[in-house]
C-alpha positions in Angstrom: -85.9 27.9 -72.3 -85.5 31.9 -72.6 -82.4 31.9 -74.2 -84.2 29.6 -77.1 -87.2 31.8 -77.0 -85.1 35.1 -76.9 -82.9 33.6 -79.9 -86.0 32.9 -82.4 -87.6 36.6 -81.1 -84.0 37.7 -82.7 -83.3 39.6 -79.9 -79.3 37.7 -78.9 -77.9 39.2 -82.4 -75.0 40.6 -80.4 -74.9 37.5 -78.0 -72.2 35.3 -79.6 -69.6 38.1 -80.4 -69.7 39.3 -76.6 -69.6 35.8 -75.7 -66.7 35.1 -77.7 -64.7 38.3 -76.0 -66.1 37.1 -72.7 -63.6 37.4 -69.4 -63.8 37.4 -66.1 -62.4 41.1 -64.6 -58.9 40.9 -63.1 -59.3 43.1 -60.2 -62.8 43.1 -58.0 -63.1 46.7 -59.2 -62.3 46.3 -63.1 -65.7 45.6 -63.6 -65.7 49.2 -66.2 -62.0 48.1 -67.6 -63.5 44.3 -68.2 -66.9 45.5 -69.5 -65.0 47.8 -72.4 -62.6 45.5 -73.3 -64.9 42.8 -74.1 -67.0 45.0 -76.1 -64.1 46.5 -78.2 -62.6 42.9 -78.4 -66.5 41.8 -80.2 -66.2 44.9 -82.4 -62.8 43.8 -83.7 -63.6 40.0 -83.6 -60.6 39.7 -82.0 -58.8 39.5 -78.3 -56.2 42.2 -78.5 -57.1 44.9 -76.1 -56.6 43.8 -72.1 -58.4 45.8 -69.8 -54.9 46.5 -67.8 -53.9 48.3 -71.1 -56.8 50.4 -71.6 -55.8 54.0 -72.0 -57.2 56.1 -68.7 -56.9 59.2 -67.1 -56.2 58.3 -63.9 -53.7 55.6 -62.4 -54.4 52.2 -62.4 -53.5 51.5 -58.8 -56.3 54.0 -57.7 -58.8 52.5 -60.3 -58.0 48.8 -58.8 -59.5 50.7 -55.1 -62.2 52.8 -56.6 -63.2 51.6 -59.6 -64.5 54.3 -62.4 -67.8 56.1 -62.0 -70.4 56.7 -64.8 -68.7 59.8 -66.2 -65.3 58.1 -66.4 -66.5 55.4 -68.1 -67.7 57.4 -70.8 -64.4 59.3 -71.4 -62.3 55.9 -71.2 -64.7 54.5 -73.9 -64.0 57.3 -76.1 -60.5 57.9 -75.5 -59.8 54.0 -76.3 -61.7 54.6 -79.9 -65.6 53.9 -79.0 -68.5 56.2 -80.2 -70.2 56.4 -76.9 -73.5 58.1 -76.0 -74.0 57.9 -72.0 -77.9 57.7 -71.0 -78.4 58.5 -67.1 -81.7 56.7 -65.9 -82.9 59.9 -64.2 -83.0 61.9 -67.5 -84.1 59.0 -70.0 -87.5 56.9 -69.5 -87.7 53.4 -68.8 -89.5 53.1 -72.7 -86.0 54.3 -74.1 -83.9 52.0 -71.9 -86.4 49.0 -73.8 -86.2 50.4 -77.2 -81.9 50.8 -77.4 -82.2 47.3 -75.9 -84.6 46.0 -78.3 -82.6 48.0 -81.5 -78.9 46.9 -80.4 -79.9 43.4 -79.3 -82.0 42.9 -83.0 -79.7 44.5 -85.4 -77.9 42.2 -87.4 -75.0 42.3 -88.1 -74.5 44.0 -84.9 -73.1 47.5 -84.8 -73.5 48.5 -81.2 -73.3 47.1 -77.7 -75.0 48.1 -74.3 -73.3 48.3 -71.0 -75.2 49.2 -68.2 -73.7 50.8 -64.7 -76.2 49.5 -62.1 -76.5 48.7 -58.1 -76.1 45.3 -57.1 -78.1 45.9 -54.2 -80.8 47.1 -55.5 -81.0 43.7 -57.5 -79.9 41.7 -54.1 -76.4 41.2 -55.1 -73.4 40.9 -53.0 -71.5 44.7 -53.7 -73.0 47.9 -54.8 -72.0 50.0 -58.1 -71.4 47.5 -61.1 -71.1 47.9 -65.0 -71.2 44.8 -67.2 -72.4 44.7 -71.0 -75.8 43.1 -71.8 -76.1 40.2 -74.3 -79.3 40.0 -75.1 -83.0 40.8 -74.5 -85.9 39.1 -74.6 -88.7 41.9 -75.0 -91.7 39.7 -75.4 -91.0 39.0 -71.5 -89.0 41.9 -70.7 -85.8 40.1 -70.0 -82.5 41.4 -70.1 -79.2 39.1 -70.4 -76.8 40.3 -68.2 -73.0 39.4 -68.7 -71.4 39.8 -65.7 -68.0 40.7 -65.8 -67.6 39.3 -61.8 -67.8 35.5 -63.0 -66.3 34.4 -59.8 -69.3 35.9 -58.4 -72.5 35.5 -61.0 -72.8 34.1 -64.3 -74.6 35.4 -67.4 -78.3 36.0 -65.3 -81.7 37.5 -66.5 -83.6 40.3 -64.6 -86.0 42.1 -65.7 -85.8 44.8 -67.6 -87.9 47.3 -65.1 -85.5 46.1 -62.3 -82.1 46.9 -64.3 -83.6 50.3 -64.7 -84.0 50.9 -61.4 -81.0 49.8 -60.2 -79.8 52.1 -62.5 -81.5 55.2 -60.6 -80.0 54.2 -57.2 -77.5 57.5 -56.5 -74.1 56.8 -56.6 -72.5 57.6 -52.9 -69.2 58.8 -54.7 -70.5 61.4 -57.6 -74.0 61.8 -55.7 -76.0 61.1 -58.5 -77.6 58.3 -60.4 -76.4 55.5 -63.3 -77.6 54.6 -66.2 -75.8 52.5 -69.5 -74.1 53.1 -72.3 -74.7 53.2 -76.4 -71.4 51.9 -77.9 -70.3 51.6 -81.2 -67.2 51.3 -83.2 -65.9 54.0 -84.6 -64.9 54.4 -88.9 -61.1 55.2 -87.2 -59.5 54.4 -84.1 -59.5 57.6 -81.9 -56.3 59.0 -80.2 -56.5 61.8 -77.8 -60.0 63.0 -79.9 -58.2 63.1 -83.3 -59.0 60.4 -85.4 -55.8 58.3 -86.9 -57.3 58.1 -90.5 -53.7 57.6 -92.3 -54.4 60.6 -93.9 -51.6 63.6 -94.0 -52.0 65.6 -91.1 -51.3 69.3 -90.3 -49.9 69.0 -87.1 -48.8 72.1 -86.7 -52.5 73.3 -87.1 -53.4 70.5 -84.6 -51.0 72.2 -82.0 -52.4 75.6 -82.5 -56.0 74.2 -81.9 -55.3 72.5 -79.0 -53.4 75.2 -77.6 -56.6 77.7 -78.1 -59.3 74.8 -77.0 -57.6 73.1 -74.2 -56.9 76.1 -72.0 -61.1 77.1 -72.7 -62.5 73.9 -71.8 -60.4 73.3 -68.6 -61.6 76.4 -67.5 -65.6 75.8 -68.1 -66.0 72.2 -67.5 -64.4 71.8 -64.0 -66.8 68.7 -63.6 -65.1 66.6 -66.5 -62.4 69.0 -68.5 -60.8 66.1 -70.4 -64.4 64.8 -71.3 -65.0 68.2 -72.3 -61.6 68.3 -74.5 -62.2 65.6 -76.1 -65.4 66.4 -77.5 -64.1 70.2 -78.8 -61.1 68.4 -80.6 -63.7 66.0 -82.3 -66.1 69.0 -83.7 -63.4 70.9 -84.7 
């Protein structure tokens, strides 16, 4: 079958620690919350971060209506301790979607993970704007593994990896732009509020005084995403 075939291609590396983390999402719209979680619980090898726990920015009774978009997703990945690099399909090729899939699906051990943020309609699903992690891909056929986080809805299903993309470039009716997926990875230390918790002695007066320069500069020049934007000025500094 394609699973075998994928397997001996050595392109399910990352399979068996996603499928060990595996869950079904608790809330129709937790698809981003149960996507993350399973990935971070693979990179510790162990179940201990819920997806109701996951540290957000916004409340978890308006997440359980709306969901997260693309952009959210990416700050809640990093702000719960992933390295995260977001790929929109409108501004990266369909031959870069097939080579992250082919690297993170072959490396072994596995360091990284994919989640992709896709329309179910375009792909003849039931609902529209999905995310859910992929767990393997079969390039010699151009098959992609898709876990799907709704297993009341869908199991694990292949689609082609040409079709994922382009559900992928279907705008989203709530930011008006398109999706794309996700490069995760675990970080060397777990990430609070963009300063990493090393165990090392920290100055935290110094802390204070660069957040108090930073903070008010990036709310001010990245109205789209300021806390995105914070985060990423705390980590380079």
């Amino acid at each position: 079958d394609v699973f075998r075939r994928c397997m001996k291609e050595g392109g399910c590396e990352g399979y068996f620690g996603l499928a060990e983390q595996f869950n079904t999402q608790k809330e129709p719209a937790f698809c981003g919350l149960g996507s993350l979680s399973i990935v971070l619980n693979a990179f510790e090898g162990v179940e201990h971060i819920d997806e109701d726990c996951l540290d957000i920015h916004k409340p978890l009774d308006i997440v359980k209506n709306e969901g997260v978009t693309f952009d959210e997703f990416h700050c809640m990945a990093e702000l719960n301790g992933a390295r995260c690099a977001a790929k929109r399909a409108d501004s990266h090729s369909l031959s870069e979607f097939r080579e992250d899939l082919h690297t993170v699906t072959t490396s072994n051990p596995p360091t990284e993970a994919i989640i992709t943020s896709f329309s179910r309609q375009f792909l003849n699903q039931s609902g529209d704007g999905h995310f859910s992690p992929v767990g393997a891909y079969y390039r010699e056929e151009g098959l992609v593994l898709v876990m799907d986080t709704a297993r009341f809805k869908y199991p694990p299903y292949w689609v082609r990896d040409d079709e994922l993309y382009n559900a992928m470039l279907v705008v989203d009716k709530a930011t008006g732009r398109g999706r794309g997926w996700f490069l995760l990875g675990k970080r060397e230390a777990r990430c609070v509020t963009g300063i990493a918790a090393t165990g090392l002695d920290i100055d935290w007066s110094a802390v204070k005084d660069m957040v108090n320069e930073i903070v008010p500069r990036y709310l001010s020049t990245h109205k789209d995403n300021p806390l995105l934007g914070i985060l990423h000025a705390l980590e380079s500094n």
